[in-house]
TIFIMI-599688 format. One line per field, with one value per atom (N, C-alpha, C): residue in one letter; z, y, x; atom name; residue number from 1. Coordinates in steps of 0.05 Angstrom, whole numbers, padded with zeros to 5 digits. Each point is the difference from the previous one (the first is absolute). Layout:
N
resn = [A,...]
w = [Z,...]
v = [Y,...]
u = [X,...]
name = [CA,...]
resi = [NUM,...]
% end
This chain:
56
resn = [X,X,X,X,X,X,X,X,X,X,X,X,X,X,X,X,X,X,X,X,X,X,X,X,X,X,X,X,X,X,X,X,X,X,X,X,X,X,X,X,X,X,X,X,X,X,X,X,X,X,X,X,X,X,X,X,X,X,X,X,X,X,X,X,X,X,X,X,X,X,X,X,X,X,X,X,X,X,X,X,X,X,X,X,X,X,X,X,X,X,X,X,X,X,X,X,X,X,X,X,X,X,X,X,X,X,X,X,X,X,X,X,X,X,X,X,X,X,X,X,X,X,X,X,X,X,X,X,X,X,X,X,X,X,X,X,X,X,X,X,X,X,X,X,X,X,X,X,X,X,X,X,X,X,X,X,X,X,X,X,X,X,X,X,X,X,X,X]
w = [03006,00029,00011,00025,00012,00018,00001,00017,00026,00016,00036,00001,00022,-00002,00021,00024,00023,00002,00014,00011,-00004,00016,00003,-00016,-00027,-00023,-00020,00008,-00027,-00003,-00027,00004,00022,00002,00022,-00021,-00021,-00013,00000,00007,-00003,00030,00022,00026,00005,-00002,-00005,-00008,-00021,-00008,00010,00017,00016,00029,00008,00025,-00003,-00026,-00004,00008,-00015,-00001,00032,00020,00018,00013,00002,00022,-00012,00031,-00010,00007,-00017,00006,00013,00008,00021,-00011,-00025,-00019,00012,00022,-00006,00035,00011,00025,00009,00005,00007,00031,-00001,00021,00021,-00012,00010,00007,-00002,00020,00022,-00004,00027,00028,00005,00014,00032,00022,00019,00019,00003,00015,00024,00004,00030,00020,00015,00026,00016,00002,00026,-00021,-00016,-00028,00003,-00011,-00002,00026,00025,00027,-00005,00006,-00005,-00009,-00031,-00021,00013,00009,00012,00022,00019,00019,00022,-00003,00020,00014,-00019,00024,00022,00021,00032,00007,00003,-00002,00036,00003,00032,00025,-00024,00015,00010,-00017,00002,00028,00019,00023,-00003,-00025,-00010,00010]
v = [02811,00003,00011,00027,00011,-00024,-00002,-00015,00021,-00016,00015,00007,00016,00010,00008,00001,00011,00024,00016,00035,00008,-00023,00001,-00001,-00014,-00013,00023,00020,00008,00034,00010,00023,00028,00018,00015,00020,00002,00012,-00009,-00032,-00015,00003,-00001,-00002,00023,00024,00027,00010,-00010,-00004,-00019,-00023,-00015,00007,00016,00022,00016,00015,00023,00003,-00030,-00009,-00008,-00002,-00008,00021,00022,00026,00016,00003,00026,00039,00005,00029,00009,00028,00013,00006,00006,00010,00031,00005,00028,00007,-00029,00009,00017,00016,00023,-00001,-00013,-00014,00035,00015,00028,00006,-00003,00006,-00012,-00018,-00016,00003,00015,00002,00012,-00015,00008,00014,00038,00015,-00007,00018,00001,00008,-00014,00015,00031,-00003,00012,00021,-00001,00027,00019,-00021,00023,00015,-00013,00002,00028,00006,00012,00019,00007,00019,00013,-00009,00006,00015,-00001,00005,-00016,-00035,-00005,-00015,-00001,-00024,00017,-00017,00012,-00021,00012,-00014,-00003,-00030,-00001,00020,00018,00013,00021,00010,00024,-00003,00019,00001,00016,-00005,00024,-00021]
u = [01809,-00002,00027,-00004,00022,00010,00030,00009,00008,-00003,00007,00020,00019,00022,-00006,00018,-00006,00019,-00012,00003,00028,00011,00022,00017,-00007,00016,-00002,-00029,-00001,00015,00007,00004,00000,00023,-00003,-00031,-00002,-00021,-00026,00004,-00028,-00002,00010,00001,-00016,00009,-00006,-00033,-00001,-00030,-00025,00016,-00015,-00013,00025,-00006,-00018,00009,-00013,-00044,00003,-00027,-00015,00016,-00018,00010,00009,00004,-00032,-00004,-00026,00005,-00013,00004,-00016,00010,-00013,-00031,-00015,-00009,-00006,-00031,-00009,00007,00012,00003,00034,00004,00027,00005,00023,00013,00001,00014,00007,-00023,-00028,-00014,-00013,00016,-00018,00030,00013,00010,-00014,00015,-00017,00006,-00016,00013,00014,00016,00000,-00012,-00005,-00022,00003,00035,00006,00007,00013,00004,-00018,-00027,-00028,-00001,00000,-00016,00026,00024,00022,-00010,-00006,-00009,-00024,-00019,-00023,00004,00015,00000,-00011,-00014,-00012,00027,00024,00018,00011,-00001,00018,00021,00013,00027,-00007,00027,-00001,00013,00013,00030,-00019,-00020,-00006,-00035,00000,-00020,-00019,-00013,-00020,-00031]
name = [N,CA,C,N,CA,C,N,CA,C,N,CA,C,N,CA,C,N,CA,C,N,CA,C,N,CA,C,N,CA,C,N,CA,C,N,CA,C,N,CA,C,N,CA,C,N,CA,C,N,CA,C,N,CA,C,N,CA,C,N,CA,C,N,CA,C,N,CA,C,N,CA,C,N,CA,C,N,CA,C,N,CA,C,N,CA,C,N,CA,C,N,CA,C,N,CA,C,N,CA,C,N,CA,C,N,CA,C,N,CA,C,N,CA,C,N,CA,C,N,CA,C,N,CA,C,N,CA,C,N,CA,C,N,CA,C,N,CA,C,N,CA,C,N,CA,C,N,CA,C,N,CA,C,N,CA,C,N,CA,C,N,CA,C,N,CA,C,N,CA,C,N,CA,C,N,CA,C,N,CA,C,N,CA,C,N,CA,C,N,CA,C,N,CA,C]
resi = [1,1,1,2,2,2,3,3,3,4,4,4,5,5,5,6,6,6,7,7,7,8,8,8,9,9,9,10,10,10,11,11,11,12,12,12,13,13,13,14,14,14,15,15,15,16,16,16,17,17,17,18,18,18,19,19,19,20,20,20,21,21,21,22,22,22,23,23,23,24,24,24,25,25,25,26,26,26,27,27,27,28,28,28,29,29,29,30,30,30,31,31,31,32,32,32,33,33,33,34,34,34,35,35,35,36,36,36,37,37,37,38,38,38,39,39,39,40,40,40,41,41,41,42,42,42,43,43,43,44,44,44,45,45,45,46,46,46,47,47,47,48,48,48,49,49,49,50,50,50,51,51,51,52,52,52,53,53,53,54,54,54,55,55,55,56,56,56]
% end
């Protein structure tokens, strides 16, 4: 039988591998696309934004 050893006590290698095990990965989901446009960018690009300065 393993005897206990707490986190703290044990190796920076066993520590390491203890972490390792409860972090999850991203797997099929891609962070870089879930970014969220800008509103006023698009409206800009498009042509629909009106600025306040301008009396059109």
């Amino acid at each position: 039988m393993k005897k206990f050893v707490e986190i703290e006590k044990q190796s920076k290698k066993a520590q390491k591998a203890f972490y390792n095990r409860l972090r999850k990965t991203w797997g099929n989901l891609k962070p870089t696309e879930r970014i969220i446009p800008n509103k006023k960018k698009e409206a800009k690009d498009t042509g629909e934004y009106k600025s306040k300065d301008h009396d059109e």
